[in-house]
Backbone as CSV, one residue per row, in Angstrom:
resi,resn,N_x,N_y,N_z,CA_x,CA_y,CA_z,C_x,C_y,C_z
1,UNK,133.181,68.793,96.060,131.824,68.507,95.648,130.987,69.774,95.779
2,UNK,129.737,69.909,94.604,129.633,71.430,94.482,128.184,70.752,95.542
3,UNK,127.947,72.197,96.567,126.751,72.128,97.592,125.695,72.489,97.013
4,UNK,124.730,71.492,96.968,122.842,72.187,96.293,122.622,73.232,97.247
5,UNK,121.905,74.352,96.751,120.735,74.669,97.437,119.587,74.023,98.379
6,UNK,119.215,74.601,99.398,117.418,73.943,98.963,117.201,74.413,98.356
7,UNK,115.896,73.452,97.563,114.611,73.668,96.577,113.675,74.674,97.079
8,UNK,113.546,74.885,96.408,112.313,76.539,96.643,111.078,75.450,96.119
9,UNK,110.395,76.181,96.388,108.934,75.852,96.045,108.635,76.496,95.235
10,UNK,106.886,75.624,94.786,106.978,76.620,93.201,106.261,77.608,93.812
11,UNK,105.915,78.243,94.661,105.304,79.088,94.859,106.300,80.674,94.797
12,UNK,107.911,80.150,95.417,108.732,80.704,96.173,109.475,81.071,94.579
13,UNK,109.078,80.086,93.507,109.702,80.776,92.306,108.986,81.460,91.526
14,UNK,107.490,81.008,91.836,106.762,82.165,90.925,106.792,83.455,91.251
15,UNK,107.015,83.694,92.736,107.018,84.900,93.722,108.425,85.285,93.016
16,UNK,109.092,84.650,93.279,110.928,85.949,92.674,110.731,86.073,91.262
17,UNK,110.305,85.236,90.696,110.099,85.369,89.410,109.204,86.610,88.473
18,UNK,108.060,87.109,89.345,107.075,88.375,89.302,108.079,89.127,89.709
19,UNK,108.886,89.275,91.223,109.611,90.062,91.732,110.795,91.105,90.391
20,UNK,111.146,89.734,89.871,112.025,90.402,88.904,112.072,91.015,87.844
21,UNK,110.538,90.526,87.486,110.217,90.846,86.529,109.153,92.388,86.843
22,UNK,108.620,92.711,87.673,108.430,93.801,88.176,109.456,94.535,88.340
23,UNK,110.556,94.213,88.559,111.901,95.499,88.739,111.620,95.814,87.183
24,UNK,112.151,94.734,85.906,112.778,94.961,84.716,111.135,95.975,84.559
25,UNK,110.012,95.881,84.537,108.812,96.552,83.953,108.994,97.787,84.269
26,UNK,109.284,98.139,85.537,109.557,99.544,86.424,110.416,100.610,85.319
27,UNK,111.918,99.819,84.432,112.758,100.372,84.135,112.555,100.678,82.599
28,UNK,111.489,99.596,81.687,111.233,99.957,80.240,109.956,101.094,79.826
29,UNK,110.072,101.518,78.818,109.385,102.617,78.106,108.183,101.588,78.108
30,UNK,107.120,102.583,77.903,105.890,102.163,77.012,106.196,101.276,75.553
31,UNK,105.654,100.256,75.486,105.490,99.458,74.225,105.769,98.225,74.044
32,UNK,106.021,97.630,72.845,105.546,96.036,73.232,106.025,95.660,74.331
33,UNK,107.301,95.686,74.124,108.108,95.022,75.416,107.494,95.052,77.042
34,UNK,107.374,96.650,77.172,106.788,96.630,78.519,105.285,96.082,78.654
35,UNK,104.451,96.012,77.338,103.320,94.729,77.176,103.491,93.504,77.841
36,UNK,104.066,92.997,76.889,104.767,91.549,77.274,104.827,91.394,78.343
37,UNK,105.712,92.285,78.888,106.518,91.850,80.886,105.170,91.653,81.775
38,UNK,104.195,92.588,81.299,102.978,92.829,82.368,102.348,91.891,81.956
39,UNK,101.821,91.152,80.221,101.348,90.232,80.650,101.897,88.970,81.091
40,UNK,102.947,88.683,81.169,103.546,88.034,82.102,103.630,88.170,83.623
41,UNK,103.510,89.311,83.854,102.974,89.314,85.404,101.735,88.534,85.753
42,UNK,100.976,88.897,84.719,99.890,88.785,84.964,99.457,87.059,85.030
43,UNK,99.957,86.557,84.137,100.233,85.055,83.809,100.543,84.429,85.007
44,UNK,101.846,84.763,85.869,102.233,84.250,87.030,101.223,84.725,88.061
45,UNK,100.617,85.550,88.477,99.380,85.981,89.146,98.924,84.759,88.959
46,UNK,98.292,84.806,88.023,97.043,83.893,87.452,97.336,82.064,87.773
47,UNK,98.744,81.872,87.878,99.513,80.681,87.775,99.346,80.420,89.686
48,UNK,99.903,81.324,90.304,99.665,81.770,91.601,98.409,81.370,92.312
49,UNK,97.440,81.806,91.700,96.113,81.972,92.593,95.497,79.890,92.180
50,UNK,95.822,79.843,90.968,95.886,78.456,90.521,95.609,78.069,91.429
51,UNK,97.065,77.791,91.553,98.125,76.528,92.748,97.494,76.612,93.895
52,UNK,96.918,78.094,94.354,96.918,77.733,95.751,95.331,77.467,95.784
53,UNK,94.687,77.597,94.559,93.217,76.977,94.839,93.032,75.709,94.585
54,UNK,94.003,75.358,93.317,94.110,73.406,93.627,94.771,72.976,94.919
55,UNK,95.953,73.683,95.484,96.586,73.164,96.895,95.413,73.073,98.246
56,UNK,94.045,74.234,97.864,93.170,74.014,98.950,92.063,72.951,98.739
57,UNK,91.638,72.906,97.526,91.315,71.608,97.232,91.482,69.961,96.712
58,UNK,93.226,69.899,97.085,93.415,68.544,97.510,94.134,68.982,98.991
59,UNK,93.678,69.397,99.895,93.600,69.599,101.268,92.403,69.347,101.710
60,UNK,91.472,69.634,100.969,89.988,69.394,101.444,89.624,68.202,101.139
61,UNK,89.973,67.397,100.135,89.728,66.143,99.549,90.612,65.175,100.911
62,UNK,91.848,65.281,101.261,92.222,64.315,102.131,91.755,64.263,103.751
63,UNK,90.913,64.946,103.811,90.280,65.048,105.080,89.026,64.745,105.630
């Protein structure tokens, strides 16, 4: 029987997910491509700060 993982969190995948995608940006030339990757960084940033401002306000709501 094949063994799961634990589940990561989505926080824990948006984090490796920038991670990796910051290596691949490091290694391409100027132009679309390396566009793209950054605004995709930027996206998961943005996805990031989200989560953890809805996660503080349904923390504040149950209390």
């Amino acid at each position: 029987m094949r063994r799961r993982s634990e589940p990561h969190t989505f926080e824990q995948r948006l984090d490796a997910q920038r991670q990796r995608l910051e290596r691949k940006l490091a290694s391409l030339p100027h132009g679309k491509e390396r566009d793209a990757v950054a605004t995709r960084i930027e996206q998961l940033q943005a996805a990031a700060e989200m989560h953890e401002f809805l996660s503080l306000q349904e923390q504040a709501r149950v209390r």
